[in-house]
N, CA and C atoms as a LAMMPS dump frame, in Angstrom:
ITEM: TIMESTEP
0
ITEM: NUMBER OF ATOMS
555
ITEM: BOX BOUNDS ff ff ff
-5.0000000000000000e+02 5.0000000000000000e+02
-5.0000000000000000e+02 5.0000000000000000e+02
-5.0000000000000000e+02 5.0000000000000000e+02
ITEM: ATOMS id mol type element x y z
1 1 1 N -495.127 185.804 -367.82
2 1 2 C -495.482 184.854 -366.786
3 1 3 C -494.24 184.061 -366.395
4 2 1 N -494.149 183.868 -365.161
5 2 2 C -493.025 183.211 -364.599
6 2 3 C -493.217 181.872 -364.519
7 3 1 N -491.954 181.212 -364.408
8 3 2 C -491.718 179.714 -364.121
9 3 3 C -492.345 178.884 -363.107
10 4 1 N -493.037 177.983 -362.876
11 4 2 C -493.203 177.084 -362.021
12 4 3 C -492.092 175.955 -361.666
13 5 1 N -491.6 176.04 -360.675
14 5 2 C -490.485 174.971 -359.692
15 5 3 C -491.386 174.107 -359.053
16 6 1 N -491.012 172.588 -358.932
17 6 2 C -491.34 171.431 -358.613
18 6 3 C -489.986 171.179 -357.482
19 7 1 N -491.076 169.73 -357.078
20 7 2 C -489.536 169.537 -356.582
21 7 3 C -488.88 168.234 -357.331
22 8 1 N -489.777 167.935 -358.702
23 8 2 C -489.59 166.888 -359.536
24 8 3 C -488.405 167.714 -360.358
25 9 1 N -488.718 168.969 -360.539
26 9 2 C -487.665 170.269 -361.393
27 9 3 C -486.083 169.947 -360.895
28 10 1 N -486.276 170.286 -359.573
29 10 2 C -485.078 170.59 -358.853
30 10 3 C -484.326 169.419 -358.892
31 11 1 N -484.995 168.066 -358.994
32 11 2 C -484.501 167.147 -358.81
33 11 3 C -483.66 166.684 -360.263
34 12 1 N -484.414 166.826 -361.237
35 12 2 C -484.225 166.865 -362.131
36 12 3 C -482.95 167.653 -362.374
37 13 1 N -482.953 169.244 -362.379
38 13 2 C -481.697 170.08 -362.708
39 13 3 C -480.385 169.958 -361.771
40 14 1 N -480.79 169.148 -360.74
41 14 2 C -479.523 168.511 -359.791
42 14 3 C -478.581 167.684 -360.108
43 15 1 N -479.546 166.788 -360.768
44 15 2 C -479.495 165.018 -361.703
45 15 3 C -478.697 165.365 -362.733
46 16 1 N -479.537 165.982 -363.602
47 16 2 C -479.073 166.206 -365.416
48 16 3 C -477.778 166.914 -365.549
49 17 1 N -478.649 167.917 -365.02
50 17 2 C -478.075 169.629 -365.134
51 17 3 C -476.472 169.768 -364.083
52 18 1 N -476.344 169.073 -363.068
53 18 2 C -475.211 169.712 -362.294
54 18 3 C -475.731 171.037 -361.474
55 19 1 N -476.439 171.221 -361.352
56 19 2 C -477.277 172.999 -361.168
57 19 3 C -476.931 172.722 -359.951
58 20 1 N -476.098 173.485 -358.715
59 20 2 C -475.894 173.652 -357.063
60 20 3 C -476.668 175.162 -357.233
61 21 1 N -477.107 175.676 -358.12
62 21 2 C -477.659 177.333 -357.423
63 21 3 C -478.605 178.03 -358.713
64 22 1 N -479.659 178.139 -358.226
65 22 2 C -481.065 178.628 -359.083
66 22 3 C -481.29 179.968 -358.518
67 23 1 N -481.616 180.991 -359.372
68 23 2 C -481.598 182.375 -359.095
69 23 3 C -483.281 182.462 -360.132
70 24 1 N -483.666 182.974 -358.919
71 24 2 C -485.394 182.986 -359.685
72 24 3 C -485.341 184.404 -359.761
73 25 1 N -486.575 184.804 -361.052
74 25 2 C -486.935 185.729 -361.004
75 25 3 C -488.003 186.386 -360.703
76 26 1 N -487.969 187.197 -360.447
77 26 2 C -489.466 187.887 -359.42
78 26 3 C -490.648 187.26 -359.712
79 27 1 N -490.963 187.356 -361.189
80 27 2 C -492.171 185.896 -361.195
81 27 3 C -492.4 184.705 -361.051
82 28 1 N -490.983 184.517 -361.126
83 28 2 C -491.011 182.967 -360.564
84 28 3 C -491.259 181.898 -359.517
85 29 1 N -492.593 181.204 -359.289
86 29 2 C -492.907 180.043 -358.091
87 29 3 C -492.529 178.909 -358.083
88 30 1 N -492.141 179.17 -356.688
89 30 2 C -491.318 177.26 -356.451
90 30 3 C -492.239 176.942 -355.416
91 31 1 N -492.562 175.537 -354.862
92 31 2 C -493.227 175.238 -354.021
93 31 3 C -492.215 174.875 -352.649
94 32 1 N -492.524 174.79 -351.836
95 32 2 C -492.231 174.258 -350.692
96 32 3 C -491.482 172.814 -350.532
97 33 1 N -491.86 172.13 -350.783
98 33 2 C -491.462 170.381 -351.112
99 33 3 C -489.943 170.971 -352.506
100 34 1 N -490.077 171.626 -353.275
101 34 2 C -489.123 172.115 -354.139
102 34 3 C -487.651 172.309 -353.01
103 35 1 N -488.167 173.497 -352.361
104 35 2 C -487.254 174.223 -351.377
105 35 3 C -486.811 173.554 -350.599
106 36 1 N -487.348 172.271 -349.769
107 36 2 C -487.017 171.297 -349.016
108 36 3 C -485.97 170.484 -350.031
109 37 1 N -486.56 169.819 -351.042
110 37 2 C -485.385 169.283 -351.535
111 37 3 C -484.402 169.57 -351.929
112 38 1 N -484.568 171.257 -352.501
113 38 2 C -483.119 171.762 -353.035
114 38 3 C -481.917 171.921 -351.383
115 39 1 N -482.755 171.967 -350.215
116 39 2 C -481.736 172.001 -349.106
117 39 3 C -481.662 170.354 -349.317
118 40 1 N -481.934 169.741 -348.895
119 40 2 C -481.333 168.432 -348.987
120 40 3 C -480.501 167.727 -350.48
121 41 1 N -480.115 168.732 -351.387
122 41 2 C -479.639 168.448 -352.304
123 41 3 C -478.4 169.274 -352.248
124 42 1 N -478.246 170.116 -351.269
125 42 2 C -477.034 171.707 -351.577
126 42 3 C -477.096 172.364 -352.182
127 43 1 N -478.508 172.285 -353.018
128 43 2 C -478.538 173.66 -354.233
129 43 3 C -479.146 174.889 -353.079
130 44 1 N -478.498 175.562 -353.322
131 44 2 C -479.139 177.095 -353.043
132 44 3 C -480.091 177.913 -353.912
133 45 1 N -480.776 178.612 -353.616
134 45 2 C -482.216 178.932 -353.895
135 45 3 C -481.755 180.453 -353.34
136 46 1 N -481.84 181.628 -354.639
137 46 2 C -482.192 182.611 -354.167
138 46 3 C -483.262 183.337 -355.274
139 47 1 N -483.729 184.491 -355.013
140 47 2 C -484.999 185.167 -355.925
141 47 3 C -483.741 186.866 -356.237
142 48 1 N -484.058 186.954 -357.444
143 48 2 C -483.428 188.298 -358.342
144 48 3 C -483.854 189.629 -357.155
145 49 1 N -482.943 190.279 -356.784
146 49 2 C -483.324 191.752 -355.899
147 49 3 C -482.835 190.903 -354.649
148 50 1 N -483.195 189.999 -353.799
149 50 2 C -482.655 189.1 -352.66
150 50 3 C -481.061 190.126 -352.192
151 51 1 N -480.621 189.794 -351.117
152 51 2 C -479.074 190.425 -350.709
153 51 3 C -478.607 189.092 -350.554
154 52 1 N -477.83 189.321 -350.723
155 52 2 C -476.375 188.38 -350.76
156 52 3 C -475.305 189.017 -350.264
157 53 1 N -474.524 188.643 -349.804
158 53 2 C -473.382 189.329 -348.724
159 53 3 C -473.437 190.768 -348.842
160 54 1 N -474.509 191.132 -348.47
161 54 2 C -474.625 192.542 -348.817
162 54 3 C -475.204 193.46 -349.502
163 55 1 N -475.025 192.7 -350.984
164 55 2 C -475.488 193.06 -352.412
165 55 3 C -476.516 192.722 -352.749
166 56 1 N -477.177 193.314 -353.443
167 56 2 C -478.778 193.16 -354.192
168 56 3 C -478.319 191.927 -355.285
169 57 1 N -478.683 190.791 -355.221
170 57 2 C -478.586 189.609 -356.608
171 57 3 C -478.973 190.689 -357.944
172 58 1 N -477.987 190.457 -358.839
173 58 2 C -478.583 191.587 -360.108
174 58 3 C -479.972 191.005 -360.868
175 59 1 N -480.305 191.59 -361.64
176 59 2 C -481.421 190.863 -362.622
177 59 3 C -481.198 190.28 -363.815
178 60 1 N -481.686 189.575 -363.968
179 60 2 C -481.564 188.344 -364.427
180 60 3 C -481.736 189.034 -365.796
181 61 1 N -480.751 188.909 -367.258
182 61 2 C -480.599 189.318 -368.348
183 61 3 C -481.629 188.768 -369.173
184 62 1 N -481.6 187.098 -369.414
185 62 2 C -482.665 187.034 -369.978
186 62 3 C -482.642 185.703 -369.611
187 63 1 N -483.637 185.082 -368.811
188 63 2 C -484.494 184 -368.091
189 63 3 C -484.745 183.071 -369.111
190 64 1 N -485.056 183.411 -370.614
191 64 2 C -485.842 182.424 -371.641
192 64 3 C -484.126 181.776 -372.62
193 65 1 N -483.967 180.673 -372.079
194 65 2 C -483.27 179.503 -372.837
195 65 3 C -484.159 179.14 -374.047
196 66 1 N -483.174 178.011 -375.013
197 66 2 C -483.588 177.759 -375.985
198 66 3 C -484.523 176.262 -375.058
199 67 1 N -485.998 176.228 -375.515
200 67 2 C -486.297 175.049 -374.902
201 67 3 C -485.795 173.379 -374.905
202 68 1 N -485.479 172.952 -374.163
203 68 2 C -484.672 171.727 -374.285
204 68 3 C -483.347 171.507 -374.321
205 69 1 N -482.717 172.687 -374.155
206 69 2 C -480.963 172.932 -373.704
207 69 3 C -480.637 173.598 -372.341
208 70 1 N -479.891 171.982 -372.043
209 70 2 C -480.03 172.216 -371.054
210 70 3 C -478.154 173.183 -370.851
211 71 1 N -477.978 173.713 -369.553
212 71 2 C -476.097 174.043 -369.468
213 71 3 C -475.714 172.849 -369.462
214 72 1 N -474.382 172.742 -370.217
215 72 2 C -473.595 171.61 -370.297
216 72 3 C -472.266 171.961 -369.035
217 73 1 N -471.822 171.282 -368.524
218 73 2 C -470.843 171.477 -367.263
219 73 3 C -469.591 170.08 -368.26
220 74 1 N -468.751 170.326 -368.646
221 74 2 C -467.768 169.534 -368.886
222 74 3 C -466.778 169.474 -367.746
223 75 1 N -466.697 168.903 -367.479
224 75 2 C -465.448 168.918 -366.018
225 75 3 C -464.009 168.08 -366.317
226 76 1 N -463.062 169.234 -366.466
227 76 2 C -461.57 169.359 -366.868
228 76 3 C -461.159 167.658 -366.699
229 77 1 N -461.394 167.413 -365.384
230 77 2 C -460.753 165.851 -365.366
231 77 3 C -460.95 164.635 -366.012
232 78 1 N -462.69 165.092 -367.267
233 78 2 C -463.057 163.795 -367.85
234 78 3 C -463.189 163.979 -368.95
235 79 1 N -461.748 165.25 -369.756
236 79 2 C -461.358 165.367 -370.862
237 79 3 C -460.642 163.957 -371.042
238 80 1 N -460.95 163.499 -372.419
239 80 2 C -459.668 162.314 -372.804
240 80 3 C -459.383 162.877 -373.686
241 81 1 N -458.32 163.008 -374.341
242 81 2 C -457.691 163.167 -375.846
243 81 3 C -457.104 161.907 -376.512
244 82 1 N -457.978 162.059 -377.858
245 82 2 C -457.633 160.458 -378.408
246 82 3 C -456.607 160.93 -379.668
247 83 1 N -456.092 160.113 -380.554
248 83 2 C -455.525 160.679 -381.851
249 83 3 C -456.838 160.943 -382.538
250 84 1 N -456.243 162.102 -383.138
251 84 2 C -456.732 162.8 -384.326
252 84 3 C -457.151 161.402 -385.699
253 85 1 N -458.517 161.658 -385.55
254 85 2 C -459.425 160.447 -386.75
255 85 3 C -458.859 160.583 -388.304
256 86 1 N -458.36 162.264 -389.114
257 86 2 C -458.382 162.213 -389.614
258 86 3 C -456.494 162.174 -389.993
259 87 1 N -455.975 161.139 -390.947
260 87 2 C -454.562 160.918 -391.16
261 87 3 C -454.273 162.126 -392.208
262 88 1 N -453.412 163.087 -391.535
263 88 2 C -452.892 164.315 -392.238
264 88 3 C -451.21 164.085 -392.719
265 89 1 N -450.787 162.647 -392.448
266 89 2 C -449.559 162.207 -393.192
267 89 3 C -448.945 163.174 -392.32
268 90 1 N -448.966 162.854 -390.735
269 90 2 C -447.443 163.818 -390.184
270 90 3 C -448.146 163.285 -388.752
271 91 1 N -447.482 161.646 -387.919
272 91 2 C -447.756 160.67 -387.416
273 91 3 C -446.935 161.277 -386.308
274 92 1 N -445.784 162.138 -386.656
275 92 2 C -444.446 162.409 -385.829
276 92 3 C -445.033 163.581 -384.703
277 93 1 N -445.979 164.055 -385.391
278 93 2 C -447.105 165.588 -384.713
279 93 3 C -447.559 164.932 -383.403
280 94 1 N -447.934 163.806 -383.249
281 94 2 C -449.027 163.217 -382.26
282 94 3 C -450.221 164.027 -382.213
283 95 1 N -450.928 164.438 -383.179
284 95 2 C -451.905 165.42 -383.122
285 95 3 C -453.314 164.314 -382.334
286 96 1 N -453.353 165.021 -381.238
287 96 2 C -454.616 164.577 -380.116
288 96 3 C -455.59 165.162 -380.265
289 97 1 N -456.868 165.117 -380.532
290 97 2 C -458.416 165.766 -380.288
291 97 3 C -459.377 165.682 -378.963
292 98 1 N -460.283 166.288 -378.52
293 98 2 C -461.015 165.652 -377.531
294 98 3 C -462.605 166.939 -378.208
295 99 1 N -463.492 166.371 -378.764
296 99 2 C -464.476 166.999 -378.741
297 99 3 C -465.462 167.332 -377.611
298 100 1 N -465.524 168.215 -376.834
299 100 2 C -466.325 168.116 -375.749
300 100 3 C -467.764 168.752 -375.582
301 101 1 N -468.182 169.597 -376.266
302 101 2 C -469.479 169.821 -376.837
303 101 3 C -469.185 169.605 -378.283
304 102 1 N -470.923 169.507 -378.684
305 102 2 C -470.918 168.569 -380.172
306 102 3 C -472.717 169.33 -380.369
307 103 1 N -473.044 168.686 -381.315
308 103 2 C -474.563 168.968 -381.777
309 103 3 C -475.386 168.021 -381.092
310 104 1 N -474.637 166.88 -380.415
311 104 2 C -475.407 166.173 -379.688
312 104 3 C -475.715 166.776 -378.643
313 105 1 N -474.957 167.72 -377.779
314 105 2 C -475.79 168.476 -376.927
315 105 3 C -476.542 169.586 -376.906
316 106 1 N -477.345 169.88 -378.274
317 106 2 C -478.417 171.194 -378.434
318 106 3 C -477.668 171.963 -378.997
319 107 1 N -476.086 172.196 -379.341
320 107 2 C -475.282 173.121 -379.676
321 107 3 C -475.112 173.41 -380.836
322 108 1 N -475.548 174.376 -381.324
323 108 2 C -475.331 174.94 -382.923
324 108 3 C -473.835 175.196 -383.077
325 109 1 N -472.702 175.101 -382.231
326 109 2 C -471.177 175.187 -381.925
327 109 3 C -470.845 174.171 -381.339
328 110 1 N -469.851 173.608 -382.058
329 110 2 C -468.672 172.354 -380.997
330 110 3 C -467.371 173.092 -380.696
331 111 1 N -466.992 172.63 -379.637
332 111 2 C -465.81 172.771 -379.451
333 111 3 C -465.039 172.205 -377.943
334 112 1 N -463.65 171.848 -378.244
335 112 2 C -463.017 170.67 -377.934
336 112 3 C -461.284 171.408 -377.691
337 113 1 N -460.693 170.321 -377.383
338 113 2 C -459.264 170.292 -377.269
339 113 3 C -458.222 169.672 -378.266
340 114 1 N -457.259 170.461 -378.611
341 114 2 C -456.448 169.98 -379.354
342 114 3 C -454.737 169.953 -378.836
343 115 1 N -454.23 169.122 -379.392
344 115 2 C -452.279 169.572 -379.104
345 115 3 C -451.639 168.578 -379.979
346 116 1 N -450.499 169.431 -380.619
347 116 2 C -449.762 168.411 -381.316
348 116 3 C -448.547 168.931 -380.808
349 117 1 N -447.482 167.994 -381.447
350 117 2 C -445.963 168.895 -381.57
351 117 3 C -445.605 169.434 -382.598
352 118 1 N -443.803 169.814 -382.852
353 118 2 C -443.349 170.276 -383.535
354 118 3 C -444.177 169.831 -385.139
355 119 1 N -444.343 170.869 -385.862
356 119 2 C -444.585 170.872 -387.576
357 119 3 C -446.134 171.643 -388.263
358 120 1 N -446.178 171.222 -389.235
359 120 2 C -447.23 171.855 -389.46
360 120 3 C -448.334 170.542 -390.317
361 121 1 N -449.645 171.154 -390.782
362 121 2 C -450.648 170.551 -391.893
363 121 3 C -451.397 171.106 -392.496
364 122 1 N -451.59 170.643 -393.519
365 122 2 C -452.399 171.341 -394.19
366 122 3 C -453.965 171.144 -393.932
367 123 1 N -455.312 172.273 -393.749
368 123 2 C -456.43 172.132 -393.688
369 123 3 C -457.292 173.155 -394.297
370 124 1 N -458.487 172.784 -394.924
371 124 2 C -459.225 173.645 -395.61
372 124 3 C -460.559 173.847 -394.406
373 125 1 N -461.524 174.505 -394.245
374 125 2 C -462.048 175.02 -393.299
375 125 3 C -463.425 175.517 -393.902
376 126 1 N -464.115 174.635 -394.01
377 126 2 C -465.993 174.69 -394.328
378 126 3 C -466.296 174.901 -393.478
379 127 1 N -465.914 175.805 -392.202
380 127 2 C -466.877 176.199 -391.094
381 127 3 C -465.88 177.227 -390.614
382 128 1 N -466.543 177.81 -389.771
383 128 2 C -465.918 178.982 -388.87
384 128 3 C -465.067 178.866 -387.722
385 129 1 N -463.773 178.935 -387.24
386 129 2 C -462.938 178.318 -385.827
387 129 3 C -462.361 179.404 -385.675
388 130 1 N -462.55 179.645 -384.33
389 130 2 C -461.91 180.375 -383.102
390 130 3 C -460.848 179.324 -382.148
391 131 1 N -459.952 179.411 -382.109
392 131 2 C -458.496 179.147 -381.426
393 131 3 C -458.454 179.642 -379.745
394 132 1 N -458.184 179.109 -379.527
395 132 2 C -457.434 179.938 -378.004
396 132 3 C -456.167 178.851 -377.206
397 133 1 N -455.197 179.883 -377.314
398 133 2 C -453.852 179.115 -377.338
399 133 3 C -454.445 178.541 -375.88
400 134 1 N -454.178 177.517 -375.218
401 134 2 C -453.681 177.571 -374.088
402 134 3 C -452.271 177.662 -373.828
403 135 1 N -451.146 176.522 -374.231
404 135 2 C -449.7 176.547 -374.215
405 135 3 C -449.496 176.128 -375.593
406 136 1 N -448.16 176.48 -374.975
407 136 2 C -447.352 176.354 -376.406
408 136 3 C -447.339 177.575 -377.591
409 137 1 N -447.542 177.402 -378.763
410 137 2 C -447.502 178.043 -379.527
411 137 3 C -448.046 177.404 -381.288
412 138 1 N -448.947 178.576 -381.341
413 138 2 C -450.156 177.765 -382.34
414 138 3 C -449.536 179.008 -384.051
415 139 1 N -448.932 178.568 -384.658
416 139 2 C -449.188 179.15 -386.059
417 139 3 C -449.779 178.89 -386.908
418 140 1 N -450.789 179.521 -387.938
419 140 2 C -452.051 179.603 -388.863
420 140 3 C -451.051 180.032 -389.82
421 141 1 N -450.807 179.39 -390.806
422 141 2 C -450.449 180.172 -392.363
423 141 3 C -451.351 180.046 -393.326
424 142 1 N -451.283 180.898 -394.239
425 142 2 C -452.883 181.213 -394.94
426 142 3 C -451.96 181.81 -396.324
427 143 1 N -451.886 181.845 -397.559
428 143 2 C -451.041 181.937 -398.438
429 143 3 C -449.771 182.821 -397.97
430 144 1 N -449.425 183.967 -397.613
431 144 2 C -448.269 184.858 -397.309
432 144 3 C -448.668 185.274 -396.107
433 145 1 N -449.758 184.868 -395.321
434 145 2 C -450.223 185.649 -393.525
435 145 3 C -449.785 184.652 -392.993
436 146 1 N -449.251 185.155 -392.155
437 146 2 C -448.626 183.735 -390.405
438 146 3 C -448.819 184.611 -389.556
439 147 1 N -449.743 183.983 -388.215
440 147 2 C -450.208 184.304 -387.3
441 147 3 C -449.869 183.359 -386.18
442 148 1 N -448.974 184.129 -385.523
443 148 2 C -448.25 183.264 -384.425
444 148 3 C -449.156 184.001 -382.873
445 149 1 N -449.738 182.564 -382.472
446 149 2 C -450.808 182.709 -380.981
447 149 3 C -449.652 182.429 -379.922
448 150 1 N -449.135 182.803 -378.809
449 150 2 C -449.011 182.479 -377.754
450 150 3 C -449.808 182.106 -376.855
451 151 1 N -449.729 181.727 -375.654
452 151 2 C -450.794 181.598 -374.305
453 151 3 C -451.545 182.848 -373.909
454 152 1 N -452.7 182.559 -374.1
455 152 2 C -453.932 183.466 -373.999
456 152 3 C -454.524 183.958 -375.167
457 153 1 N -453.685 184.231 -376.485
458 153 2 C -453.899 184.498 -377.33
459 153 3 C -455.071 183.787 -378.226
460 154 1 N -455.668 184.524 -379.113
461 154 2 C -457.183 184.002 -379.834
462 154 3 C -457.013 184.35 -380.959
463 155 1 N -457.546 183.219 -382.292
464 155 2 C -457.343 183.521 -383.275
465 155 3 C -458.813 182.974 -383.798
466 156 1 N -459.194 183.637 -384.836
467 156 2 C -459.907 183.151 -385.893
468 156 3 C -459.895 182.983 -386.716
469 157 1 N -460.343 181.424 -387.671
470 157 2 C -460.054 181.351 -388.999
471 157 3 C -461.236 181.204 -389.627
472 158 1 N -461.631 181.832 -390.614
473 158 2 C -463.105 182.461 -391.474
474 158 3 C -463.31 180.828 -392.316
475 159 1 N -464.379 180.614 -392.455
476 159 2 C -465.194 179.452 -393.389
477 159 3 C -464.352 179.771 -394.669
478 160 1 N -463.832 178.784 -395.269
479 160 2 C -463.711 178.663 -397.014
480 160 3 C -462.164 178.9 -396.671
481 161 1 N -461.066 179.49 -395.353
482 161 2 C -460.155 179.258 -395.435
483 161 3 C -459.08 177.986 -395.628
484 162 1 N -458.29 177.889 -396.385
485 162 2 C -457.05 176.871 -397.019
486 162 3 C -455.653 177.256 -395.898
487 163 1 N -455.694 176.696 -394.911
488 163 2 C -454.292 176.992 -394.141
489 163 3 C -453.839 176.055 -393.968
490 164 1 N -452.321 176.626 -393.12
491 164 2 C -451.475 175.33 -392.373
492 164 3 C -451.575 175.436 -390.818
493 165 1 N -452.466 174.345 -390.045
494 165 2 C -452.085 174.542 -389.032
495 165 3 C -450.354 174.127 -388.091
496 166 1 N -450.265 175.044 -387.022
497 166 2 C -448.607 174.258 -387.018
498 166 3 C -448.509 175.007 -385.754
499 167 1 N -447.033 174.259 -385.589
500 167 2 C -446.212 175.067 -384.161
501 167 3 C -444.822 174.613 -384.245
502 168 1 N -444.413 175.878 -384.079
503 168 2 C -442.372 175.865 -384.135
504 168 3 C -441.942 174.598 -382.909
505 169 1 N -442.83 174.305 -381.808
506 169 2 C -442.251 173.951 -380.679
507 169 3 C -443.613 172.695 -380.287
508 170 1 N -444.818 173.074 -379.594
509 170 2 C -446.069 172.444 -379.11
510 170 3 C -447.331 172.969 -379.498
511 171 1 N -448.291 172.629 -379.449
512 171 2 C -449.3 173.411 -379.234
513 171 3 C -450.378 173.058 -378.564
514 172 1 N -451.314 173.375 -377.494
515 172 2 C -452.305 173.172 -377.038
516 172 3 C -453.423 173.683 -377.402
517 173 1 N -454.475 173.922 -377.912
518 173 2 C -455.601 174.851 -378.192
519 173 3 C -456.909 174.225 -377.278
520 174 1 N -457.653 175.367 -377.158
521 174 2 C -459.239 175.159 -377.244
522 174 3 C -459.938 175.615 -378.439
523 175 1 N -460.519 174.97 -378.656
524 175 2 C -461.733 175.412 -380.411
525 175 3 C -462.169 175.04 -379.831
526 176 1 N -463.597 176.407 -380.598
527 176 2 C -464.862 176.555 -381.03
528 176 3 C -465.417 176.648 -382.493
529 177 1 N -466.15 176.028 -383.31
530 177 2 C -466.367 175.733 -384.303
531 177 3 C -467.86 176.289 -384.347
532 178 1 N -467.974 176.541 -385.627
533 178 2 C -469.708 176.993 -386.353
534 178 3 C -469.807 176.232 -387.678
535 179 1 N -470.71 176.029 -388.064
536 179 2 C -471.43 174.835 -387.472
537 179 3 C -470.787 173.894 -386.345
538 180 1 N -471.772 173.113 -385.499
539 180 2 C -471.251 172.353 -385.108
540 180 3 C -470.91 171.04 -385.208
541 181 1 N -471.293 170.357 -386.715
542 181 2 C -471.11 169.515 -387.527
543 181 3 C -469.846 169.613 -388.323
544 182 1 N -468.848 170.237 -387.475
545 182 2 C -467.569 170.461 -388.202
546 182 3 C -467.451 169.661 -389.436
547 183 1 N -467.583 168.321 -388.785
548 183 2 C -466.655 167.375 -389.832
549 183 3 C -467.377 166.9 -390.751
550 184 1 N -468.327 167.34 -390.908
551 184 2 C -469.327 166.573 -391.969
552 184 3 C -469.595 167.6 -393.437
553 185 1 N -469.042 168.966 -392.753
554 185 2 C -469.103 170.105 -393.589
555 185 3 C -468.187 169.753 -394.781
């Protein structure tokens, strides 16, 4: 059975959500007063099979979200990066954090922004992290393994790992973390 659309919905996923474009699926009813407001809102409204410049809209993979999560939209410009909470005795790093999803938003994963400079630290790792260089240059040492990330590059470091995070020069990252209670782990 398909979804019922309001125009209390639309208003709603405009508000909360950030949502400019709803792609229904064949069972899915919206009312009229819905459709009116999503034009007076700029969301676009199309139904799965519909053409679009041409093209058939594909079908929709799977319609059923976890109930009560909603998409999170972080928008690049209202990243802040504060110092790093926890003192790793290396002040000279400027190591910056910015958590931008957390468990406060429905997320069984956090993940955030990081950058320090030149050096390294030591960290032990009760959860699961995925890396993704943006700039600079990110090295992981792990007893005799060093894993040097450039830009674009992705790394993962497994739960129960003891490393050094570091960089010969800068580093920028994005992490993703499992749990998303990183720090409490």
């Amino acid at each position: 059975m398909g979804q019922f659309f309001t125009a209390a919905d639309i208003r709603s996923l405009a508000k909360a959500e950030g949502c400019q474009y709803l792609l229904l699926a064949p069972d899915d009813r919206i009312t009229s007063e819905a459709m009116d407001v999503a034009r007076s809102l700029g969301m676009r409204i199309h139904r799965e099979g519909d053409l679009l410049d041409g093209q058939s809209l594909p079908p929709l993979i799977s319609k059923h979200a976890r109930s009560g999560s909603p998409i999170t939209l972080v928008k690049a410009d209202s990243v802040r990066l504060k110092p790093f909470a926890v003192d790793v005795g290396r002040p000279e790093m400027n190591i910056q954090l910015a958590d931008v999803i957390t468990g406060a938003h429905g997320s069984p994963m956090a993940a955030g922004f990081m950058t320090w400079e030149k050096g390294s630290f030591p960290w032990s790792l009760d959860y699961d992290e995925i890396d993704f260089v943006i700039d600079g240059q990110l090295e992981i040492r792990m007893g005799s393994q060093v894993v040097l990330g450039n830009p674009g590059d992705v790394i993962h470091i497994p739960r129960g790992s003891s490393i050094f995070f570091g960089s010969p020069s800068f580093a920028r990252v994005f992490y993703v973390t499992f749990p998303a209670d990183w720090e409490t782990q």
